[in-house]
C-alpha positions in Angstrom: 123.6 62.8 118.1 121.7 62.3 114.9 118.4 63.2 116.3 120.0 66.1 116.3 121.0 66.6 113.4 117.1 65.7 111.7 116.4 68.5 113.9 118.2 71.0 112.1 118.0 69.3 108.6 114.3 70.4 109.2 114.6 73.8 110.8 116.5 74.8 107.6 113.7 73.0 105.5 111.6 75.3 107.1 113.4 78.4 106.8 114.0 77.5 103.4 110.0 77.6 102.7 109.6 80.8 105.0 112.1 82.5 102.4 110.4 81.4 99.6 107.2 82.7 101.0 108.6 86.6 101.7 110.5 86.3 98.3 106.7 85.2 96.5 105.0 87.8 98.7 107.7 90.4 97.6 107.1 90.0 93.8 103.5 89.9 94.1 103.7 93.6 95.3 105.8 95.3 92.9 103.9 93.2 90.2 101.2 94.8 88.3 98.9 92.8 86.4 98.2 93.1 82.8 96.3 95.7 81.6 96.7 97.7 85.0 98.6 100.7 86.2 100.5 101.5 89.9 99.9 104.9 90.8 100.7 106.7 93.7 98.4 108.8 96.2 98.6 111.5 98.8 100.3 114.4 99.6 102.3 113.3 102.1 102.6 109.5 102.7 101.9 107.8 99.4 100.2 104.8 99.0 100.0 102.7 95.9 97.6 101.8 93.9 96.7 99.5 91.2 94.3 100.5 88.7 92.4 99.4 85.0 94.4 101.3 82.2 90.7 102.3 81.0 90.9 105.2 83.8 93.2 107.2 81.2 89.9 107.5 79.3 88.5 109.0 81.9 88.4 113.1 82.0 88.3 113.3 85.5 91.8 111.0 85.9 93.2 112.9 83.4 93.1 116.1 85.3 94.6 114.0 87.9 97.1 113.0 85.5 97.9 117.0 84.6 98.4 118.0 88.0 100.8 115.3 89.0 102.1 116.7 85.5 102.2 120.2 87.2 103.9 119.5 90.4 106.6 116.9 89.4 107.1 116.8 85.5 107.9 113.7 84.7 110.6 112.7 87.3 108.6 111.2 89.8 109.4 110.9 93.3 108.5 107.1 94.2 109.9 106.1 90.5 106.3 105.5 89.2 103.3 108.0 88.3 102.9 109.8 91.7 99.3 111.8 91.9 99.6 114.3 94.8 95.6 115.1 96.0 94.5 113.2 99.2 93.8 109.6 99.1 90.1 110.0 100.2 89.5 111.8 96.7 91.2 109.4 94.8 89.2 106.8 96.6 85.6 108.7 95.7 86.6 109.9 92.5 88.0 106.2 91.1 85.1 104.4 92.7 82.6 106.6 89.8 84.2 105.0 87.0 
């Protein structure tokens, strides 16, 4: 019997450390890093994004900025800034900056 029961002692050992990994992994997506923004893109299904806070300088971003602006105000669907053009755009435009 207590061979057993080392068995399970390590099963939940390793559970234990499984948990802890999804728990880590969870945090590390809804965190955003210091000096960065989450934004999200598309029309339909929208993806986030996390970008430098030096984009706001950027005219072209802030036309992005005024039509999310236009379409949702500031109540925001996915609780953060939500940026409704297609994600292939967002992709060209940021990758100028």
């Amino acid at each position: 019997m207590a061979f057993g029961l080392a068995g399970i002692a390590h099963g939940k050992k390793a559970l234990r450390r499984t948990l802890s990994g999804l728990k880590e992994a969870a945090m590390k997506s809804t965190t955003v890093p210091k000096g960065y923004i989450a934004v999200y893109v598309g029309e339909e299904e929208k993806k986030r994004y996390v970008v430098p806070l030096s984009y706001l300088n950027e005219p072209a971003f802030q036309e992005l900025l005024s039509m999310a602006e236009e379409e949702f105000g500031y109540e925001h669907p996915m609780g953060g800034l939500t940026i409704p053009c297609r994600e292939d755009v967002f992709i060209d435009l940021t990758s100028q900056f």
